[in-house]
N, CA and C atoms as an extended XYZ file, in Angstrom:
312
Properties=species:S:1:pos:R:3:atomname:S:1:resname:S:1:resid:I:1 pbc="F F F"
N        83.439      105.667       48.509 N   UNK     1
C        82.535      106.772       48.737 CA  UNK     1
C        81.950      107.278       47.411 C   UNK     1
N        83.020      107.347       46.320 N   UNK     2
C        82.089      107.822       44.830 CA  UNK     2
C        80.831      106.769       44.471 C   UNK     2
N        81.633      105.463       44.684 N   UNK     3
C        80.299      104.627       44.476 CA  UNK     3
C        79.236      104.622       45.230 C   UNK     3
N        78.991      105.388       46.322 N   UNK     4
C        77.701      105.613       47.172 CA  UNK     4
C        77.480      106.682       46.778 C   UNK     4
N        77.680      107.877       46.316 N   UNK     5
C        77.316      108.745       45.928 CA  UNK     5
C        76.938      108.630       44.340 C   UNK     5
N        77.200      108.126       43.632 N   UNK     6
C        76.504      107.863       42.216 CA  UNK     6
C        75.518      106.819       42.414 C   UNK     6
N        75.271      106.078       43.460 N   UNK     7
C        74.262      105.098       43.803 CA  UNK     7
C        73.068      105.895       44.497 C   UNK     7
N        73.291      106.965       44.948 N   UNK     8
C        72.387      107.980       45.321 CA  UNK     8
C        72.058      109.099       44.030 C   UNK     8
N        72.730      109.425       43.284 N   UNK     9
C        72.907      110.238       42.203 CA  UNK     9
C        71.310      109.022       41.255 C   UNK     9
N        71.702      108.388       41.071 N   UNK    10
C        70.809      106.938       40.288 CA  UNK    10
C        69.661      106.499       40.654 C   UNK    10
N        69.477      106.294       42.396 N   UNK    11
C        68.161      105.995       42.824 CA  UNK    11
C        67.159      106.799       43.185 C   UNK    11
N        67.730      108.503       42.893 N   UNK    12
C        67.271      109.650       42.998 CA  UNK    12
C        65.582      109.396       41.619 C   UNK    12
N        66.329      108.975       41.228 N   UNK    13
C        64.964      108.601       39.362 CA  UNK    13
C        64.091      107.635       39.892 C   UNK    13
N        64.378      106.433       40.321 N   UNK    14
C        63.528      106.159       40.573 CA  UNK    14
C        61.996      106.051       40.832 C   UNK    14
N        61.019      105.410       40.765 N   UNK    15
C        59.908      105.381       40.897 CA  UNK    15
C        59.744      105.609       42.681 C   UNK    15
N        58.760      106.938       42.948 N   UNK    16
C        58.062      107.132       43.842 CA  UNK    16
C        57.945      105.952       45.279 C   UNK    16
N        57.307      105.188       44.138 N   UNK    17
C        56.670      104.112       45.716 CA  UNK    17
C        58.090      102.691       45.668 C   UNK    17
N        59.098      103.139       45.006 N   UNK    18
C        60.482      102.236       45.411 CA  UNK    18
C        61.076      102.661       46.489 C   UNK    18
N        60.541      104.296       46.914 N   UNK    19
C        61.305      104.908       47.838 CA  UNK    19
C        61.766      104.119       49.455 C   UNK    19
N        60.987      103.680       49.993 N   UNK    20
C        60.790      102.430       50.894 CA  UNK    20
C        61.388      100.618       51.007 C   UNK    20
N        61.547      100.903       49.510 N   UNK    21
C        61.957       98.900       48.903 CA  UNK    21
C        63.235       99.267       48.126 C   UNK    21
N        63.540       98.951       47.244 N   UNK    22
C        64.324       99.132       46.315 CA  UNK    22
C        65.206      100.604       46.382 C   UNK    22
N        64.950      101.228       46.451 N   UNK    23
C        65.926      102.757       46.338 CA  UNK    23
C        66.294      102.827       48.485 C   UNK    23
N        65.575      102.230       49.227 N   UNK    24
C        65.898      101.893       50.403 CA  UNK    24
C        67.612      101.251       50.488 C   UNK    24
N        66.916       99.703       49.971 N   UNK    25
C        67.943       98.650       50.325 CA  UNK    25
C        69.386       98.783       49.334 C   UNK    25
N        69.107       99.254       48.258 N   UNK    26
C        70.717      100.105       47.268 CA  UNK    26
C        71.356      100.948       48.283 C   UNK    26
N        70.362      102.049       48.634 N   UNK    27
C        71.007      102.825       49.418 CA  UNK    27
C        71.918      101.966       50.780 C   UNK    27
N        71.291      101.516       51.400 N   UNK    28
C        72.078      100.697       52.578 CA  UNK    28
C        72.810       99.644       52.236 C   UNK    28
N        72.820       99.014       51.533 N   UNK    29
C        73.750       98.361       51.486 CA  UNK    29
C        75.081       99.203       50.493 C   UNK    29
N        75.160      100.234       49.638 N   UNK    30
C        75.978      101.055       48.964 CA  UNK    30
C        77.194      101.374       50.192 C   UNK    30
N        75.991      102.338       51.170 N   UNK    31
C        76.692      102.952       52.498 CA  UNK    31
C        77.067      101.919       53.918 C   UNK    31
N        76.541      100.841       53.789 N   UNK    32
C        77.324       99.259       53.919 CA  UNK    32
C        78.951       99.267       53.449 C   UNK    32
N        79.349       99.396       52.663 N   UNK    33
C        80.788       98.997       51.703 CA  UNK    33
C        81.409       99.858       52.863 C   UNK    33
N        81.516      101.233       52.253 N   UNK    34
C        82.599      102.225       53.072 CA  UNK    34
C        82.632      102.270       54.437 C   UNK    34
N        81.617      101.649       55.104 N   UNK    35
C        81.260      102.201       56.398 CA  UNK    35
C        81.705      100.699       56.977 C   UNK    35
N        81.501       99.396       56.963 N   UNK    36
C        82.396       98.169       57.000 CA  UNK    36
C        84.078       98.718       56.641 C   UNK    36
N        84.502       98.737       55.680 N   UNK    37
C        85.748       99.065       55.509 CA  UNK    37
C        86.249       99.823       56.681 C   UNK    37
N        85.650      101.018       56.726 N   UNK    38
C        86.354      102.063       57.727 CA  UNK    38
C        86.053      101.641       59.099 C   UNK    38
N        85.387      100.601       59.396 N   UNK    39
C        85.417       99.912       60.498 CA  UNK    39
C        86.467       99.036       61.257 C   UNK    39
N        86.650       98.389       59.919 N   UNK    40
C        87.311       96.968       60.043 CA  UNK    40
C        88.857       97.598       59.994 C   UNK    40
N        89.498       98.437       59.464 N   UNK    41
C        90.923       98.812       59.482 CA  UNK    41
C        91.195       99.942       61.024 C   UNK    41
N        89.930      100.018       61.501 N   UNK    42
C        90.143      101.029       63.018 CA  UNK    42
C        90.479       99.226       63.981 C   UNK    42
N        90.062       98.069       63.577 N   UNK    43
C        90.453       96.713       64.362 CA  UNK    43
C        91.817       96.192       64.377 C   UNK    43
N        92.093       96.107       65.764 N   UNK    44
C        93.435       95.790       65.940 CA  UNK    44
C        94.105       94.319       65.645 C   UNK    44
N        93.367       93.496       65.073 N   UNK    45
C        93.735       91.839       64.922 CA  UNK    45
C        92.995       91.879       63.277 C   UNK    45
N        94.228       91.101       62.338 N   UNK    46
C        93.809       90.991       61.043 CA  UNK    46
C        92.438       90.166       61.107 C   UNK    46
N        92.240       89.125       61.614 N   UNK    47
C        90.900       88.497       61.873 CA  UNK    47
C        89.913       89.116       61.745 C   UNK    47
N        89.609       90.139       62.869 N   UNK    48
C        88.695       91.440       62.961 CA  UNK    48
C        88.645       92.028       61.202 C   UNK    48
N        89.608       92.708       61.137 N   UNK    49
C        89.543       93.281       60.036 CA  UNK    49
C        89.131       92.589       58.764 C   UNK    49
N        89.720       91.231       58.559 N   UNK    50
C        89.155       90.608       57.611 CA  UNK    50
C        87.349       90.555       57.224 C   UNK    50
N        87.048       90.192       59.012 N   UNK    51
C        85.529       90.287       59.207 CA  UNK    51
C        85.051       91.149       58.409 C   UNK    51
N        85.439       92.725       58.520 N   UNK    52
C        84.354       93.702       58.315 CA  UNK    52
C        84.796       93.967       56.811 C   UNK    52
N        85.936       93.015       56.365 N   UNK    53
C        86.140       93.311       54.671 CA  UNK    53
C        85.047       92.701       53.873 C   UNK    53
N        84.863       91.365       54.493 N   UNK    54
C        83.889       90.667       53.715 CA  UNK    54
C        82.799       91.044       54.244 C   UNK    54
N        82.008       91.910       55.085 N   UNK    55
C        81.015       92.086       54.844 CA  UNK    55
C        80.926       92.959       53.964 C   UNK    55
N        81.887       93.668       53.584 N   UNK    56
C        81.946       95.288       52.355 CA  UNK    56
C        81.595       94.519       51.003 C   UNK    56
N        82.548       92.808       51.540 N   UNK    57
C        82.591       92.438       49.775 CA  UNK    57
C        80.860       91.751       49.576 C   UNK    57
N        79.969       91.444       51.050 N   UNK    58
C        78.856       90.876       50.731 CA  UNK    58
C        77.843       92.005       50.420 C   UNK    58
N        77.982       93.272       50.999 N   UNK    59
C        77.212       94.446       50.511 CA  UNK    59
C        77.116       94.778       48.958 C   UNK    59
N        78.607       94.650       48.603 N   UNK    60
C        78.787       94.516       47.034 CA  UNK    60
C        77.879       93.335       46.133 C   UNK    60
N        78.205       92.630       46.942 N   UNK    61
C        76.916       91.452       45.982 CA  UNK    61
C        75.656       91.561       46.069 C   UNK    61
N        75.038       92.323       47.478 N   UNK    62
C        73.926       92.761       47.543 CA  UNK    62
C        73.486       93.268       46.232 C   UNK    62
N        74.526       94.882       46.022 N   UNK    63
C        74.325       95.828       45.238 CA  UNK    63
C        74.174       95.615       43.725 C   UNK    63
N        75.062       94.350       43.560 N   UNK    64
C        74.610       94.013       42.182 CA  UNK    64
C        73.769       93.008       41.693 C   UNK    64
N        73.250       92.255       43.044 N   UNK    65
C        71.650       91.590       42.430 CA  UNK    65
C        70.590       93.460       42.527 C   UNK    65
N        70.946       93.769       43.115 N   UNK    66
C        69.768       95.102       43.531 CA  UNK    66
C        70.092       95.805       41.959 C   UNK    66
N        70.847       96.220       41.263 N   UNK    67
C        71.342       96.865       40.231 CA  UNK    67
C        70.409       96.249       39.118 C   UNK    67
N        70.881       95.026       39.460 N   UNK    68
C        70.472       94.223       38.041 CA  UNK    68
C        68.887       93.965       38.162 C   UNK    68
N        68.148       93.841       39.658 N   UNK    69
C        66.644       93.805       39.262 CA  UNK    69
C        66.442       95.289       38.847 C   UNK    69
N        66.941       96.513       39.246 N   UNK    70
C        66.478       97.618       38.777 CA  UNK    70
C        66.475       97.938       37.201 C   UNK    70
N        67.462       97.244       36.313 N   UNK    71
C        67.892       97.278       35.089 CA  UNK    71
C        66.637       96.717       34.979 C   UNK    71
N        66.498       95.546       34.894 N   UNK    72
C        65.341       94.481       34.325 CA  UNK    72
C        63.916       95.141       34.874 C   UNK    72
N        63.450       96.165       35.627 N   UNK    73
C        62.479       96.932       36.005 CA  UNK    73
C        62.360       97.895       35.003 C   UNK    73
N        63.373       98.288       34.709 N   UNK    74
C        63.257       99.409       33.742 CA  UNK    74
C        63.863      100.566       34.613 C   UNK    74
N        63.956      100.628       35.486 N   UNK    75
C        64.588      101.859       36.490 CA  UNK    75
C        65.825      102.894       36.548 C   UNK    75
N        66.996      101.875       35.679 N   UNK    76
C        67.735      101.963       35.350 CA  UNK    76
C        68.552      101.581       34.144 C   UNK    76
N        68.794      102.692       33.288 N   UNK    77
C        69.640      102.555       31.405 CA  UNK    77
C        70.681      101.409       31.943 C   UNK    77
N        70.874      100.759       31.056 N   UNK    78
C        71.616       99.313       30.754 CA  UNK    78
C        73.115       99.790       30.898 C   UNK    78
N        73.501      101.060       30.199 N   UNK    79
C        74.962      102.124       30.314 CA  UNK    79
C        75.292      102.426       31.978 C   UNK    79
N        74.296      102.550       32.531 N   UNK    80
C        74.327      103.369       33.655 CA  UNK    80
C        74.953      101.865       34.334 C   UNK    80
N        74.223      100.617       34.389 N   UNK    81
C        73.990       99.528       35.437 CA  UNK    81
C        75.883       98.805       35.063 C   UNK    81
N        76.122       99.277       33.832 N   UNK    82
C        77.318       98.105       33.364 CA  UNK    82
C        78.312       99.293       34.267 C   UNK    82
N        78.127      100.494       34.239 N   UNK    83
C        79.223      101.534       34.808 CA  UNK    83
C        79.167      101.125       36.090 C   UNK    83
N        77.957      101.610       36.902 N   UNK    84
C        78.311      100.787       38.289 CA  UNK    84
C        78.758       99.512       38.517 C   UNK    84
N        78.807       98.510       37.610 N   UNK    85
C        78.726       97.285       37.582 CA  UNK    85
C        80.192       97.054       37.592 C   UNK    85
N        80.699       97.749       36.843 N   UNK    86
C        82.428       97.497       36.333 CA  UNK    86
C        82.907       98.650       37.638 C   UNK    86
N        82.773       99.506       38.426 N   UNK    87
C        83.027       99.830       39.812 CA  UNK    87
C        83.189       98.867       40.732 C   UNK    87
N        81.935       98.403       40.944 N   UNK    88
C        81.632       97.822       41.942 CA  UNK    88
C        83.123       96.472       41.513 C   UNK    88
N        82.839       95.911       41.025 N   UNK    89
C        84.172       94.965       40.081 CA  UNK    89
C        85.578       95.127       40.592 C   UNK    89
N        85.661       96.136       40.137 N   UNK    90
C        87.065       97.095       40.861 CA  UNK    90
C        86.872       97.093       42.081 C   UNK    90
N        86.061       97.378       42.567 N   UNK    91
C        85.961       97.340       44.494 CA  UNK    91
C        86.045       95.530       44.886 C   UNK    91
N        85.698       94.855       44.398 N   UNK    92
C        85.581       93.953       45.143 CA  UNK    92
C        86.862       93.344       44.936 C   UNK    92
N        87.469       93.549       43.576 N   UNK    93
C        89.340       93.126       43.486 CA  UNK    93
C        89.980       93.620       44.588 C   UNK    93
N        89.606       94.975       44.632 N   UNK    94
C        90.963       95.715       45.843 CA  UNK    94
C        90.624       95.159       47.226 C   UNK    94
N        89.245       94.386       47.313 N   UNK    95
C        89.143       94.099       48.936 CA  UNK    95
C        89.769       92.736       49.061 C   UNK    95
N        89.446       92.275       47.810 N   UNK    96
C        89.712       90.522       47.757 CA  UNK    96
C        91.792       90.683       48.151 C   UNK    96
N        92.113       91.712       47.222 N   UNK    97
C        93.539       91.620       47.839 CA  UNK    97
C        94.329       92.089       48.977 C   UNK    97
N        93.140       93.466       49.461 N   UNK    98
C        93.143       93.498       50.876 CA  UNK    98
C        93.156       92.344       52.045 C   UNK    98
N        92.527       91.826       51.793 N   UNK    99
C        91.748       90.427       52.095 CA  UNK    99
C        92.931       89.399       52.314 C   UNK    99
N        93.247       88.971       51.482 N   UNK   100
C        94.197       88.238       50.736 CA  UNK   100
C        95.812       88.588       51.997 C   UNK   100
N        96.056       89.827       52.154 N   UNK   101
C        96.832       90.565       52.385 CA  UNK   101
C        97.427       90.170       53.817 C   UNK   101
N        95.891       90.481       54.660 N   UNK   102
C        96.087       90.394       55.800 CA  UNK   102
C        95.842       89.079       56.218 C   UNK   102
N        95.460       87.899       55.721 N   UNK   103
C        95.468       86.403       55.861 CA  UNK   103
C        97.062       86.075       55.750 C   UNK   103
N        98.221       86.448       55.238 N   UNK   104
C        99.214       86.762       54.783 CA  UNK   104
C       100.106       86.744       56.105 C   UNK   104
């Protein structure tokens, strides 16, 4: 949830006419992660649950091709993109061993 909320905190700067493209698709796929997660652990068969982990962990990859064209746009400070960047990092370890867990 912090990482959707500093992903909103960030695309807030943005350019005007990204509002629709780019500051859109960050946003949804950000609120993608938590909202998969809290899905997939209300599922009663690890299978299920695994499902809705990896879509959290494919939202995450979304978020960091989306990060990184915004860096290279100029949209976003290079400080700002490596901080979310090394989050997002950390999120995708704890799902991978979530993950990991319930294959187990």
């Amino acid at each position: 949830m912090d990482l959707v909320v500093a992903l909103y905190e960030v695309t807030r700067y943005f350019p005007r006419n990204e509002e629709f493209g780019l500051v859109s698709q960050i946003r949804r796929a950000a609120v993608s992660v938590p909202s998969n997660i809290a899905e997939g652990m209300t599922r009663r068969w690890p299978k299920e649950r695994t499902h809705f982990l990896n879509i959290s962990q494919g939202s995450l990859s979304e978020l960091d091709t989306q990060l990184d064209l915004a860096r290279r746009l100029g949209y976003t400070p290079p400080d700002t993109c490596n901080e979310l960047t090394e989050r997002m990092s950390e999120i995708q370890r704890l799902l991978g061993g979530l993950i990991r867990s319930l294959r187990s």
